[in-house]
ROLO-175722 format. One line per 3 residues: for each residue x, y, z of N, C-alpha, C. Coordinates in nm, 3 decimals. Layout:
N
X:Y:Z:X:Y:Z:X:Y:Z  ...
END
This chain:
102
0.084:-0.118:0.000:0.000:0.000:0.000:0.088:0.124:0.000  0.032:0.235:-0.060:0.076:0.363:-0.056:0.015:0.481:0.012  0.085:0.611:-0.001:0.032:0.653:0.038:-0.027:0.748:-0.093
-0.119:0.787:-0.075:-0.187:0.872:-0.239:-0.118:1.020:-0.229  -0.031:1.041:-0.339:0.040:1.192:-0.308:0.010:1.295:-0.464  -0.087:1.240:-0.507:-0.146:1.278:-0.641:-0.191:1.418:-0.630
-0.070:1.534:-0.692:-0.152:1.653:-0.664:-0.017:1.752:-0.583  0.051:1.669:-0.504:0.112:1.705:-0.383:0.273:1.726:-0.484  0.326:1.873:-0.447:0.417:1.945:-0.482:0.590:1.885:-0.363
0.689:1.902:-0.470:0.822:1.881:-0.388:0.898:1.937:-0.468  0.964:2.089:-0.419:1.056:2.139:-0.483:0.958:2.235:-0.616  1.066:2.153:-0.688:0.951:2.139:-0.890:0.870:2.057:-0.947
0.897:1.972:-0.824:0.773:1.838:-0.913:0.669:1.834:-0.832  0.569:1.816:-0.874:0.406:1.774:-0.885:0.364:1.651:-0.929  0.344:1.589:-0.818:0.296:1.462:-0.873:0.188:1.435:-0.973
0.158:1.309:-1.085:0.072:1.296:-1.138:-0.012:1.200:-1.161  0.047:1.063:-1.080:0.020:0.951:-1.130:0.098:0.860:-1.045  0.063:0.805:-0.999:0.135:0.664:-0.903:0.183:0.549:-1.076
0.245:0.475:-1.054:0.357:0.408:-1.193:0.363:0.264:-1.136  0.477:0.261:-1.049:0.474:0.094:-1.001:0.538:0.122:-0.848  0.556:-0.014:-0.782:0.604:0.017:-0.654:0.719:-0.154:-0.734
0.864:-0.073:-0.639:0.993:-0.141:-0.609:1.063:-0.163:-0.474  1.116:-0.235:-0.422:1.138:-0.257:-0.328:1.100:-0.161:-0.187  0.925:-0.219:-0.162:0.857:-0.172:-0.110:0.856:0.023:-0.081
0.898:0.098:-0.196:0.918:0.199:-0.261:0.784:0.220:-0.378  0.732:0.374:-0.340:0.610:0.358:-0.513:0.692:0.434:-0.521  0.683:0.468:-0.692:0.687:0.528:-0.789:0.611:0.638:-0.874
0.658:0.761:-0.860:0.513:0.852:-0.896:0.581:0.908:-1.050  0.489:0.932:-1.157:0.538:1.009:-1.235:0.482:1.145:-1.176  0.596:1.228:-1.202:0.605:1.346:-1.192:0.591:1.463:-1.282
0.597:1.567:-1.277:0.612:1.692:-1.373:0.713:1.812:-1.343  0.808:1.813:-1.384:0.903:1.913:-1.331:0.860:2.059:-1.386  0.849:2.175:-1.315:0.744:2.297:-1.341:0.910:2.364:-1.361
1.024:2.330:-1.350:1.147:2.391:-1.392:1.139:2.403:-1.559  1.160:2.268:-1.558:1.161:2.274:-1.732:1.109:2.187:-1.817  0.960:2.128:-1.724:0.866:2.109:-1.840:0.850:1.971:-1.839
0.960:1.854:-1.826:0.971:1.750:-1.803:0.929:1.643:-1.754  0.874:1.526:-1.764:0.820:1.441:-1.691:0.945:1.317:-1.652  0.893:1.291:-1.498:1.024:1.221:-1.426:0.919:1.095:-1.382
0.978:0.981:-1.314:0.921:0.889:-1.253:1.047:0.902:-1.087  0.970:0.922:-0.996:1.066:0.962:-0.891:0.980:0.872:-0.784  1.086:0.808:-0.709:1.064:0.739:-0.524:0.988:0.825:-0.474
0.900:0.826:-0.444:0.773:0.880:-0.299:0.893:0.904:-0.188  0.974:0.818:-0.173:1.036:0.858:-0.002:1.144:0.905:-0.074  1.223:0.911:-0.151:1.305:1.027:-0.216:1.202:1.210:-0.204
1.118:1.192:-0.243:1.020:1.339:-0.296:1.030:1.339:-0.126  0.975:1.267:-0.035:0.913:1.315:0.082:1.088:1.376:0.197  1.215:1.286:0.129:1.292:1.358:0.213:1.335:1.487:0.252
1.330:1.452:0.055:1.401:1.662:0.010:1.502:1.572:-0.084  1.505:1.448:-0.104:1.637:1.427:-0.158:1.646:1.450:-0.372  1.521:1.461:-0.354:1.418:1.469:-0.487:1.364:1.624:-0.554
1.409:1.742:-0.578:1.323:1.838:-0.549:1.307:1.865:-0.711  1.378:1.829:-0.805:1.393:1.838:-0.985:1.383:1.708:-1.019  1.366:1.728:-1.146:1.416:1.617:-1.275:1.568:1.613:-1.291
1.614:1.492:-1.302:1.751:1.480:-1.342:1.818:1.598:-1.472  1.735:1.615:-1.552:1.802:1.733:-1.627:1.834:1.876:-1.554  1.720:1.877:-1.469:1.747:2.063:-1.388:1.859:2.044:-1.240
1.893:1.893:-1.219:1.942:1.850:-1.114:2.104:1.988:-1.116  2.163:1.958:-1.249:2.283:2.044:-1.242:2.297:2.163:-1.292  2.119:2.196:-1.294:2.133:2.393:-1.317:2.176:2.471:-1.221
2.284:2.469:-1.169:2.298:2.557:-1.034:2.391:2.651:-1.121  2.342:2.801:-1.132:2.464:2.876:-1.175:2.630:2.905:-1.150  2.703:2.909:-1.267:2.857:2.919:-1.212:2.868:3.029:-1.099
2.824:3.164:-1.029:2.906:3.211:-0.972:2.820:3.133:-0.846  2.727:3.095:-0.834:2.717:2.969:-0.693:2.786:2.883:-0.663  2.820:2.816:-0.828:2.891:2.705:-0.796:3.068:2.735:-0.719
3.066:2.893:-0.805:3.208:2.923:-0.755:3.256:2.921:-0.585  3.065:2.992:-0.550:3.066:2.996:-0.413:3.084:2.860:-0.360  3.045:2.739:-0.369:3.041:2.631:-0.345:3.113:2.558:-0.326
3.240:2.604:-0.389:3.360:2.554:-0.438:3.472:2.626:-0.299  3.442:2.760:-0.294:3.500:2.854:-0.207:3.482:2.819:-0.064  3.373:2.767:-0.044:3.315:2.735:0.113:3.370:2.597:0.099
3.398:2.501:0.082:3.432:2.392:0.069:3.580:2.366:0.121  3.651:2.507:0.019:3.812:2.499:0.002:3.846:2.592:0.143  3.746:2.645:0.232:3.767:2.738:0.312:3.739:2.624:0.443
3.751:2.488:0.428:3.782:2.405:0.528:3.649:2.352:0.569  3.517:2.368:0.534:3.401:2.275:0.580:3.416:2.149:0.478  3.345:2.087:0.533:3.296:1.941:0.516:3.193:1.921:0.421
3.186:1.827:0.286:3.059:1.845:0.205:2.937:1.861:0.258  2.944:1.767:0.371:2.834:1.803:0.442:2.768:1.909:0.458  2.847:1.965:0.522:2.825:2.117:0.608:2.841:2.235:0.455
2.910:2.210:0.369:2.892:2.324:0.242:2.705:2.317:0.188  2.665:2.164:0.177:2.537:2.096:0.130:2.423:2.208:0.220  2.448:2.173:0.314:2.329:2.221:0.392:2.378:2.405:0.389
2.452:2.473:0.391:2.498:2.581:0.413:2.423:2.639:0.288  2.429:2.548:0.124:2.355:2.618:0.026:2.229:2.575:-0.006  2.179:2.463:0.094:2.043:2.440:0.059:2.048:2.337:-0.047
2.149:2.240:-0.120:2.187:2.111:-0.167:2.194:2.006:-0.110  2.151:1.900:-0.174:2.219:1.759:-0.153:2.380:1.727:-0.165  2.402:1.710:-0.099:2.583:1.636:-0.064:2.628:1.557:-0.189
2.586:1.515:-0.268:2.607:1.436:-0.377:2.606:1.576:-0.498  2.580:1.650:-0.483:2.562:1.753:-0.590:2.659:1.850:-0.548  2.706:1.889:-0.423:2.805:1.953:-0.401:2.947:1.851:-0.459
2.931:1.757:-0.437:3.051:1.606:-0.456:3.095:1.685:-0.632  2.949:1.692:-0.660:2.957:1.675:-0.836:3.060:1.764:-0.882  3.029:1.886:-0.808:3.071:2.038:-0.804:3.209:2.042:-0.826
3.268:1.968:-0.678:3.398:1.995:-0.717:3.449:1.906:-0.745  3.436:1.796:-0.828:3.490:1.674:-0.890:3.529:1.766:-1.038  3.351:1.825:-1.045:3.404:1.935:-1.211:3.536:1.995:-1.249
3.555:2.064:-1.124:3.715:2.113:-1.080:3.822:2.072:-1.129  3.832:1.959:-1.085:3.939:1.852:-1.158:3.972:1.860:-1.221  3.846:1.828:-1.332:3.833:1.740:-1.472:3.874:1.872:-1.593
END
């Protein structure tokens, strides 16, 4: 069983449609109001925060943020602590300065 979230907003997406359930996980298609897109996203992903776009708008964060991002990072915090400082997921700050690198 689920819970019915048909209607119910996270971030940019709006749910539209329950899809399938996976390891006791549903599946909602979504609508990303960023850029138009339709996603199929985890219910307990959407309900953490860990979910708030479609994988395409996931890495629209502008360069002079990212610069900031990069700056708070190199200024001795912890991904952690940069993540929450800009209102990101830790895996997207990771992304950030891996870019760096490359």
């Amino acid at each position: 069983m689920y819970k019915d979230m048909i209607g119910r907003r996270f971030g940019y997406l709006e749910v539209k449609e329950y899809v399938y359930t996976k390891n006791s996980h549903a599946h909602w298609k979504c609508v990303c109001h960023r850029c138009g897109e339709e996603a199929i996203i985890s219910g307990a992903n959407m309900r953490s925060g860990n979910s708030r776009g479609c994988a395409k708008c996931r890495n629209k964060i502008p360069e002079k943020i990212r610069n900031k991002i990069r700056q708070h990072y190199k200024n001795g915090h912890t991904q952690v602590e940069t993540a929450k400082h800009f209102g990101i997921n830790r895996h997207t700050v990771r992304t950030i300065l891996h870019e760096q690198k490359s």
